[in-house]
N, C-alpha and C positions, 0 to 999 in steps of 0.2 A: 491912655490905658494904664503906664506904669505908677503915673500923679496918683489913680485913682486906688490902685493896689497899693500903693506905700499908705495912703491917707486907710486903705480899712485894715492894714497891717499894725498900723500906729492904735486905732480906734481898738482895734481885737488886745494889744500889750496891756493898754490901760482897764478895758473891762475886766481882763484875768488879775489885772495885779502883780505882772509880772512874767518869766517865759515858762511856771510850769508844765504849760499845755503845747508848748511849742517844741517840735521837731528842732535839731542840732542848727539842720541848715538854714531855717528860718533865722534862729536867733542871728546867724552872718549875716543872711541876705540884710536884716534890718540893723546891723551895725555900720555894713557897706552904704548904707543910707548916707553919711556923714561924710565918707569921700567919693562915691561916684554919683556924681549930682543930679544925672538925669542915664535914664536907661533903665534896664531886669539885670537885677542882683541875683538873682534866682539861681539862673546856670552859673555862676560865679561861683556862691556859695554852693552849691549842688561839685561844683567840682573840686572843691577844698577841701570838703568831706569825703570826696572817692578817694582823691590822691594822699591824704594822710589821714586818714581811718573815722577820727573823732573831732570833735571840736575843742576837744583839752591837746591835742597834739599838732592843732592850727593851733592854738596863741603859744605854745611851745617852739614852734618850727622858727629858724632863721626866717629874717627876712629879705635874706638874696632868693632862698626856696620858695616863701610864698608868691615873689614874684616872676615867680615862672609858670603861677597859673595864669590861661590867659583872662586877660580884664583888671588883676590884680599890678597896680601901680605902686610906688614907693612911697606915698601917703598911705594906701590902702593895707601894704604890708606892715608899717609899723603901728598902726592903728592895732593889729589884732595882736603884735606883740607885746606892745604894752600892756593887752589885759591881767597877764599875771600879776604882774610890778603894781597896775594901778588897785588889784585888787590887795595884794600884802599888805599897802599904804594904806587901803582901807582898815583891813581887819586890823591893822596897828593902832590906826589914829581911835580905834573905838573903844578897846582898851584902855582901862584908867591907867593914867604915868604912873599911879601909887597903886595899882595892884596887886589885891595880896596875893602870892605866891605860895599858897599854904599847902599846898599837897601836889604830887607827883602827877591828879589829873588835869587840873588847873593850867601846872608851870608846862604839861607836856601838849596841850592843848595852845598855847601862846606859844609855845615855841614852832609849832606845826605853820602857825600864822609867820613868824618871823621867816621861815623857806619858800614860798609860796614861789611859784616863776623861777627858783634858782636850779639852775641848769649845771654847775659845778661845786665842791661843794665847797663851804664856810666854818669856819670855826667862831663862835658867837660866846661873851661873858655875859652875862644879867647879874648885874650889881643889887643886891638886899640890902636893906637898915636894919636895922634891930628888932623890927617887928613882922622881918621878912615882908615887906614892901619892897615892891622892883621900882629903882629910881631912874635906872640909867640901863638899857643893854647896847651894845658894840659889836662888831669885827674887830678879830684880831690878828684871822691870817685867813686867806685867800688860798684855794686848791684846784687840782684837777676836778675833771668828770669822776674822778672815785678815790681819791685822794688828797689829805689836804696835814700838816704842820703847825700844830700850837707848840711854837717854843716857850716853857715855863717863863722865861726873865721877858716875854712879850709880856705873858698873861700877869705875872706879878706887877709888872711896870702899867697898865691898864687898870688893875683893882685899885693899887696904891695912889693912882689918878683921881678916882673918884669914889677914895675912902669909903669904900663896900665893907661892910658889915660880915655879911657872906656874900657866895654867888653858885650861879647854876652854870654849869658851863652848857653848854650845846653847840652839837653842829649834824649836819645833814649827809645822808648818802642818796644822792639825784637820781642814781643808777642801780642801785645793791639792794641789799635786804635790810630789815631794820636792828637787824640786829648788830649787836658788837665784835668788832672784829678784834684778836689776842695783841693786836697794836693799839687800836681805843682803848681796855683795860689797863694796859702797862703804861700809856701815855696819862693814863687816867690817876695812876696811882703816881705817877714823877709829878703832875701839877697839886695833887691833894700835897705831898710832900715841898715842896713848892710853895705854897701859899701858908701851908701851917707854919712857915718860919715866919711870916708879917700876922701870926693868929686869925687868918681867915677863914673860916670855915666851909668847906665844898659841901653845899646842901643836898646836889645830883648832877649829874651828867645825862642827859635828854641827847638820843638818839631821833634824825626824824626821816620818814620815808614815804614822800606822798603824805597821804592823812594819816598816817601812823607817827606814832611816838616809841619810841624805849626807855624807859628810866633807869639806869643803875641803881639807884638805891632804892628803886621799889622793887627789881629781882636780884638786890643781894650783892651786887658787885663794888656795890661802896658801904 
């Protein structure tokens, strides 16, 4: 009975072209496909969805938490954890390496892609050439859940690395709002200070939160 559910589960994915027609829990039941090999996924995924709301907050969750749904195993848990990460890796690898970077929607829209799955936040350089092509972007310091430290002589020592033109800085708030807090601005203004002595130019500071962006110098702060 389950063979024959998973086989019109599979047949239904492909006729639609994908899970728009598909319920939250569905789309688990049929990821759990790949590690619980025989049995109903059903209550499984049915119960992932009670216990933490949505299916953006299953591939979010730890996975000592997921598996304390029952049926949910240590393959099965990291299975749903990696979706964020292997989705980032997507949306990155699809992006051209020489992307122009030409406007605030662009650079803040790639950046939204560069947080995907991160849970704590990051401070990130995107390296420009001359015609404002992104050649290279990096970590350059590691934070809390809402909290995070770019020391300028990191961030200088990283540009000067790999002789950036200009760059964008960005980093994320996993937890907060998207906007700028009066330590982002002032930390914002010591790295512009910072980097104009090697003549590099701070093209923006991209703020990201969830699918949202803030760009400093599209409202004014650079």
């Amino acid at each position: 009975m389950h063979d024959g559910h998973r086989k019109r589960m599979k047949e239904r994915y492909q006729n639609d072209g994908g899970f728009e027609n598909f319920a939250q829990h569905e789309i688990l039941e049929m990821l759990l496909y790949s590690t619980i090999a025989r049995g109903d996924t059903n209550p499984v995924a049915h119960e992932l969805i009670q216990k933490f709301g949505n299916i953006a907050n299953v591939f979010d969750a730890d996975p000592e938490e997921l598996k304390k749904v029952r049926g949910i195993g240590e393959s099965s848990a990291y299975l749903l954890s990696m979706i964020p990460h292997l989705s980032r890796v997507y949306n990155q690898t699809k992006w051209n390496r020489k992307i122009l970077l030409g406007s605030a929607d662009v650079a803040g829209q790639y950046a939204i892609n560069l947080f995907i799955g991160k849970t704590h936040e990051e401070f990130r350089v995107i390296c420009l050439d001359s015609n404002r092509q992104m050649f290279y972007q990096g970590v350059v310091a590691h934070g809390t859940i809402n909290e995070v430290q770019a020391y300028p002589r990191l961030v200088v020592a990283e540009v000067l690395k790999h002789n950036a033109q200009s760059v964008i800085l960005a980093h994320n708030h996993p937890s907060g709002s998207v906007f700028p807090s009066d330590c982002d601005i002032e930390a914002t203004q010591q790295l512009i200070a910072a980097l104009d002595t090697i003549d590099v130019r701070v093209i923006d500071h991209i703020i990201v939160s969830g699918n949202q962006y803030y760009s400093m110098a599209e409202r004014g702060n650079i």
